[in-house]
Every structure is written in structure tokens, then in C-alpha cells.
LOSEKOL-305161 format. One record per residue (C-alpha): x, y, z. Coordinates in steps of 0.1 Angstrom, whole numbers, plus 5000, padded with zeros to 4 digits. Layout:
! residues N
XYZ ...
//
This chain:
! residues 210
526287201800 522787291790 519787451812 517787221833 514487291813 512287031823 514586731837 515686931872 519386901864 521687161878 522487471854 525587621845 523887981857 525087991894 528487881885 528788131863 527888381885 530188241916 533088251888 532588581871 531588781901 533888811937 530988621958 530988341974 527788091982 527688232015 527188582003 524088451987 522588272017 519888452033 520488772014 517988991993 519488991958 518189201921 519388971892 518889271864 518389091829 518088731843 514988671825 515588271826 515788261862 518187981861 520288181887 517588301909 515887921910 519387731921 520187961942 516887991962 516387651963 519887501974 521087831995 517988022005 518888301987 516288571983 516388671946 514188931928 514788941888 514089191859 514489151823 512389231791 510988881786 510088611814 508388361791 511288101792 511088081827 507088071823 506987821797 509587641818 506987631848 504387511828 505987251819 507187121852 503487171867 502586921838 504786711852 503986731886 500786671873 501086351860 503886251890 500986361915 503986471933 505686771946 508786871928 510787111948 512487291916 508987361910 508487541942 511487751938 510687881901 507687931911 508388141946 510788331914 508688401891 506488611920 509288791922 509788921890 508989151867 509189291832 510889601832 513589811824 516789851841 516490221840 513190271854 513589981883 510189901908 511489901940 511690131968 515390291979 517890141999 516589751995 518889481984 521889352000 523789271965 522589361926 523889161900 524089181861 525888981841 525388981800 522789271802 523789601815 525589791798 525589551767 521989541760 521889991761 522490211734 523190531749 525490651775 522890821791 520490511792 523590321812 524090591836 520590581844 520490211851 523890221873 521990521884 518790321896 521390001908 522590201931 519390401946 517690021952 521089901968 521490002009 523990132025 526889892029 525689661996 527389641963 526289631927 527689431907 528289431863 529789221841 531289221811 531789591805 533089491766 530589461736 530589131722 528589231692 530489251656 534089441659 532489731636 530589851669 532689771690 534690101693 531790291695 529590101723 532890111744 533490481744 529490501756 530090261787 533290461795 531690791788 528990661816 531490581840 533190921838 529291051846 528590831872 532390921890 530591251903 527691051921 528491071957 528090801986 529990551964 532790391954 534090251919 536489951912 537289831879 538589511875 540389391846 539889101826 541388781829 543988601802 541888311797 538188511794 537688471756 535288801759 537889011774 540988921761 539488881724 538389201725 541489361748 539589561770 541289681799 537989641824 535289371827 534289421860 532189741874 531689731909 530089961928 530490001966 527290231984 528290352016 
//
């Protein structure tokens, strides 16, 4: 299944999210969310326009999502209509910013639930760099909320592989001496052609602040 872009069909995004992540559609509804590296805001649109979720997003580059919203006001345009995907990208794209996941712009102790799936660690090239942005996931998360990244496995070519794992692991063994949290690592499923092709033990970081 492609993106929506312009036609206002469902995306793949949420499903992915509801599949790869333990939340359910009722964790989302009403809750204040950080999608870190969800740049599209395919995720953040469906799932404040269907469940009212409340979803602030980072990532490098928005201009897919902008270019996708100018498009749909050109339709709405020519409809001389309201178009309620519209509305929701563009109460979205308010809410986000270009920034990195290390340096995040948001006061302590905010979100119910951060979320990152295909960005952090992948997109880092130093075990200190991913400390500090499970560092700064877990200073915007409040008491009682969860953080939430997947895959922990490189899927760049097998050359690196060795070498970009033994940097995530070598920021989990930092971040184990933070205090006022708790670790789980989940392992990957048989049927997850990332984590069994690469046979990684863990996929899922979660991280409980209490």
C-alpha cells in the first residue's frame, strides 16, 4: 500500500505503528504523543484525524508533508470545499519542527508516549549521539509515560552492520545507569524480515519513566 499523497486514502503508517509497537488505538486517543523522525506525518495525520490523538513530530526534513499540503489546499481550492485530511495535516504540520533528536524543543516531563520507529538509533553515528537522544526521549516523557524505539538493528549493507550494533548496545549499557527508569528489550519476531535477516537478538527498546 502506498501513502495517501494527494487522493486522502488511508496509509500504511498507523498500522505499522499499531503492529510494531505494544499500543493499542486507544492508547493514542486523547494522548500527547512525540513521533521522533516522522518527517511524512503520515502517522501523526491518521491518527489525529480518526482518534484525536495529539501528535507533535521531529525529523530533518518536513517538505513531503509540506508539499503534500500544498497540494491538497490546491485541491480544496478548486473543490471550494473543506477536506478534513486537510485540516488534520495542517493542525500537524504546526506542530512540528525540524530538529534533532538530541537537542529536542520541549520542556521536561510532557508527553504521555514517544515513539520512533526507522530513525533512532539507525539514522546516528555515534554511541554517544544515541545516548543523548534516548537521553532527551526520556527528559520530555512524564512520569508514568513510555518511550518507545524500533528496530534497534542496522539495515544498511552487512559490512556496517557489526559495527553500528556494538554502538547501539554500547548506548544501552550507558543509558542502564540513568535512574527513574526502566529498560525492556524485546526480541524480534520469526517473521520480521529486519530482525531475523540480520539475527539480532533485540528490536524493541522500551523505556518505562517512573
Amino acid at each position: 500500500m502506498k501513502p495517501s499523497g494527494v487522493c486522502g486514502c488511508r496509509t500504511p503508517f498507523l498500522d505499522r505503528y499499531l503492529e510494531k509497537l505494544p499500543i493499542t488505538l486507544e492508547d493514542l486517543s486523547g494522548k500527547l504523543i512525540l513521533d521522533i523522525g516522522g518527517g511524512g506525518l503520515y502517522f501523526a495525520q491518521e491518527a489525529t484525524l480518526n482518534y484525536g490523538a495529539k501528535i507533535f513530530s521531529i525529523g530533518k526534513d518536513l517538505s513531503e508533508a509540506s508539499h503534500r499540503y500544498a497540494l491538497w489546499v490546491e485541491r480544496a481550492n478548486a473543490r471550494r470545499a473543506s477536506i478534513p485530511e486537510l485540516n488534520a495535516l495542517k493542525y500537524c504540520l504546526e506542530r512540528s519542527a525540524c530538529t534533532l533528536a538530541q537537542a529536542l524543543p520541549f520542556h521536561d516531563d510532557i508527553f504521555d508516549t514517544v515513539i520512533s520507529i526507522s530513525a533512532i538509533p539507525l539514522l546516528l553515528n555515534s554511541p554517544r549521539a544515541i545516548l543523548n537522544s534516548f537521553q532527551e526521549a526520556i527528559r520530555v516523557t512524564k512520569s508514568g509515560g513510555t518511550a518507545y524505539f524500533y528496530p534497534l538493528a542496522p539495515v544498511r549493507r552487512p559490512e556496517h552492520r557489526q559495527k553500528e550494533q556494538k554502538r547501539v548496545y554500547r548506548a544501552l549499557q550507558m543509558l542502564t545507569r540513568e535512574k527513574g527508569i526502566r529498560i525492556t528489550l524485546l526480541p524480534c519476531e520469526e517473521n520480521d524480515p529486519i530482525g531475523s535477516g540480520l539475527k539480532i537478538p533485540t528490536q524493541l527498546l522500551i523505556i518505562e519513566k517512573y
